[in-house]
C-alpha positions as CSV (number, residue, x, y, z in Angstrom):
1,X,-7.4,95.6,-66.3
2,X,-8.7,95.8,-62.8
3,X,-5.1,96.9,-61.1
4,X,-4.8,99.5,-64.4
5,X,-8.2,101.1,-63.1
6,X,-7.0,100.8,-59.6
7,X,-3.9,102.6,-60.1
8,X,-6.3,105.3,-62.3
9,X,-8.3,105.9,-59.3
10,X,-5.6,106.1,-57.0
11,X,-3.5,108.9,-59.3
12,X,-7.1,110.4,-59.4
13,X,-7.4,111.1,-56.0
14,X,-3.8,112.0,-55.6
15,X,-4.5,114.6,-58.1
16,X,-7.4,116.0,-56.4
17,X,-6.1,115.7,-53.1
18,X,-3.4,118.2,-54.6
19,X,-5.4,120.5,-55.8
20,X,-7.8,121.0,-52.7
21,X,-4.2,121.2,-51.0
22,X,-3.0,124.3,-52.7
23,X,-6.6,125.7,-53.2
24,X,-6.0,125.7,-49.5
25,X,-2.8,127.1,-49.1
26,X,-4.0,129.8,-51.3
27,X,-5.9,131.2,-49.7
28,X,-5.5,132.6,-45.9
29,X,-8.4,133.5,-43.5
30,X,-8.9,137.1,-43.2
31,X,-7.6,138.3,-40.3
32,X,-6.3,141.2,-38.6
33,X,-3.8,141.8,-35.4
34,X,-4.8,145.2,-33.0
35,X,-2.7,145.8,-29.6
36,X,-3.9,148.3,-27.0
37,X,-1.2,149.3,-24.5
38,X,-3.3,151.7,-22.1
39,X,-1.4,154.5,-20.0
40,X,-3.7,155.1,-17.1
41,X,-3.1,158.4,-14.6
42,X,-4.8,159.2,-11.8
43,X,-4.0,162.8,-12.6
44,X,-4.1,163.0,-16.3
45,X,-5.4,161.5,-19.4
46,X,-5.6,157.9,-20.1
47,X,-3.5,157.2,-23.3
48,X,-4.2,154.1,-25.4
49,X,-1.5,153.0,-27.7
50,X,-2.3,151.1,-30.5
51,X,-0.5,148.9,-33.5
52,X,-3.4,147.4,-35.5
53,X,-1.6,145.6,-38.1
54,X,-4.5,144.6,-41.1
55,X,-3.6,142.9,-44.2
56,X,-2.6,143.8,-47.5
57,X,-5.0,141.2,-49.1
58,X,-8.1,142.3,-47.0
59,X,-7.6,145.8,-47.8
60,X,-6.6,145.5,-51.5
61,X,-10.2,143.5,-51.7
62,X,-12.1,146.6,-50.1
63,X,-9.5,149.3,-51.8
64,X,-8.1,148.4,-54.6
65,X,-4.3,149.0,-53.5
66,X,-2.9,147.2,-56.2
67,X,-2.8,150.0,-59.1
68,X,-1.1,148.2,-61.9
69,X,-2.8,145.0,-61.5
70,X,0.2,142.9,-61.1
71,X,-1.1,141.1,-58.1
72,X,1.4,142.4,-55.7
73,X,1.2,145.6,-53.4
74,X,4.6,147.3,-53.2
75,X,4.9,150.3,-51.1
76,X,4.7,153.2,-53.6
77,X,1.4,151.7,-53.8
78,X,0.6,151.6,-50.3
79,X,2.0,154.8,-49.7
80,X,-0.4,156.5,-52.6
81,X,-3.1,155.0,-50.8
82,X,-2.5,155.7,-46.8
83,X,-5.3,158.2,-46.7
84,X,-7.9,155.3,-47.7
85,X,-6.4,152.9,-45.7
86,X,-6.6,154.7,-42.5
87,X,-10.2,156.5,-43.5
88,X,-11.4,152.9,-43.9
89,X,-9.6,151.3,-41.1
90,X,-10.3,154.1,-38.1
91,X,-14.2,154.6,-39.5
92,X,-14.1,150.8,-37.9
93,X,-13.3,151.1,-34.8
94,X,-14.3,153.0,-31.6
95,X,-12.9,153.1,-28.4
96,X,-14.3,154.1,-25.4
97,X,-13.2,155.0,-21.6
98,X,-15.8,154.5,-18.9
99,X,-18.2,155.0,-21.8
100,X,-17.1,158.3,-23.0
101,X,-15.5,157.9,-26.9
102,X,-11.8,158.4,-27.0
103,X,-10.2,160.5,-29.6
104,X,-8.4,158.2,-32.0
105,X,-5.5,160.3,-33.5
106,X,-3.3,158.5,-36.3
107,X,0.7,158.3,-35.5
108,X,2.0,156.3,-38.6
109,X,1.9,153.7,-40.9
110,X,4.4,150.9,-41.9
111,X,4.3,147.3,-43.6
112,X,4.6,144.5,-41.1
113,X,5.3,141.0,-42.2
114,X,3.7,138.0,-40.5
115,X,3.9,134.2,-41.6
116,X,0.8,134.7,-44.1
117,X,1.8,137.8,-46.1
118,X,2.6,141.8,-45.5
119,X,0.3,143.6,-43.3
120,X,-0.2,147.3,-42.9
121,X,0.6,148.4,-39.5
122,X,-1.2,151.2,-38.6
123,X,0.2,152.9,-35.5
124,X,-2.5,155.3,-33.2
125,X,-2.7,157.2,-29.9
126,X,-6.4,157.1,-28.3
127,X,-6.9,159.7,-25.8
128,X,-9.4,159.1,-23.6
129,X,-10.0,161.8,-20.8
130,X,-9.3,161.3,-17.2
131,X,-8.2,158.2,-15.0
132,X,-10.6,155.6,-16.9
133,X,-11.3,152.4,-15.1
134,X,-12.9,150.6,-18.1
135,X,-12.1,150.1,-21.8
136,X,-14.6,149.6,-24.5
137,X,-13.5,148.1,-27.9
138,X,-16.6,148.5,-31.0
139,X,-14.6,146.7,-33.7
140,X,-16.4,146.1,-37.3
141,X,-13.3,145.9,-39.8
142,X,-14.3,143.7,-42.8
143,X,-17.8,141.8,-40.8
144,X,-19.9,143.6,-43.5
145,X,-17.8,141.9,-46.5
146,X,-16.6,139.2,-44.7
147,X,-18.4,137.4,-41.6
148,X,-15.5,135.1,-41.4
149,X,-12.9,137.8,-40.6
150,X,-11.5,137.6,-37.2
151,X,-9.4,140.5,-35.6
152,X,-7.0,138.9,-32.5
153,X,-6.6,141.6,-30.1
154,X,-4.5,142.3,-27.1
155,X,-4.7,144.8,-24.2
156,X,-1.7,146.1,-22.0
157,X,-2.6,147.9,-19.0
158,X,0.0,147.7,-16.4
159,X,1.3,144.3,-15.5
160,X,-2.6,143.0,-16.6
161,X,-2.8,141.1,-19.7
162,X,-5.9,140.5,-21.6
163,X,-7.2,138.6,-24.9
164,X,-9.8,138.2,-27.4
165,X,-10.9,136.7,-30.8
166,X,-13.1,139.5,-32.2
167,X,-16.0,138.4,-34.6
168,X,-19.3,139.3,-35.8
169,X,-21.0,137.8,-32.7
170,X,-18.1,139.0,-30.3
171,X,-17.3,142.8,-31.9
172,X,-17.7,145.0,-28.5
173,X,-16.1,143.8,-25.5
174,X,-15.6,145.8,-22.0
175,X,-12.1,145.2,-20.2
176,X,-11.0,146.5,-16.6
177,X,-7.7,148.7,-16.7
């Protein structure tokens, strides 16, 4: 009787050990990916380029992308909602230039896949007035819903290289081009 009970406890905490398991696989953190590649001229504007690649699950949560309830989000569905997408998205983000806001014009908008699901890929140009020295990124996608949502961003400018985990507590940051 007491190796019966034994073995009951053990297939017991197998089973729940499965189950937190695939709770966990479940569900993914919410994240988003942004890349800046800035253009600076000494004699013209400086040009930001920007991928900012958010995903499908965080915006179907804020949106509702998913019209027929199926729990998928195929790209007629997308497509019927790009204006939302890209109001809620760019009303989340300001960038300046030696503290002057740049003018964020939209470029496009694609699906990008990434190891934890599709992502839209919203594609921008930030135009930011003359020969800028300094970047400011205000970035607040998703901290109002979700404090534990985390945006990865790059910045490009010339053969400089820079990084940063944006959060609640870390949304503006100030880079050198």
């Amino acid at each position: 009787m007491r190796q019966s009970r034994g073995l009951w406890f053990d297939a017991a905490l197998v089973g729940i050990a499965a189950a937190l398991a695939s709770l966990a696989q479940a569900h993914s953190a919410s994240d988003a990916y942004l890349t800046l590649t800035a253009q600076n001229s000494t004699v013209s504007d400086t040009v930001v380029h920007g991928q900012w690649d958010i995903a499908l699950r965080d915006l179907d949560f804020v949106l509702k992308l998913d019209d027929n309830g199926d729990g998928r989000i195929v790209w007629g569905e997308l497509r019927k909602h790009q204006k939302a997408v890209a109001d809620y998205a760019y009303s989340n983000i300001v960038i300046m230039a030696d503290g002057k806001a740049c003018r964020i014009e939209p470029t496009g908008q694609a699906v990008d896949n990434h190891a934890d699901g599709a992502y839209a890929a919203l594609f921008f140009d930030a135009f930011c007035g003359a020969a800028a020295s300094q970047l400011t990124l205000d970035y607040r996608l998703f901290f109002r819903i979700d404090p534990s949502h985390r945006g990865v961003f790059v910045l490009r400018s010339g053969a400089k290289v820079a990084t940063a985990v944006l959060s609640p507590v870390n949304a503006r940051i100030e880079l050198g081009l």
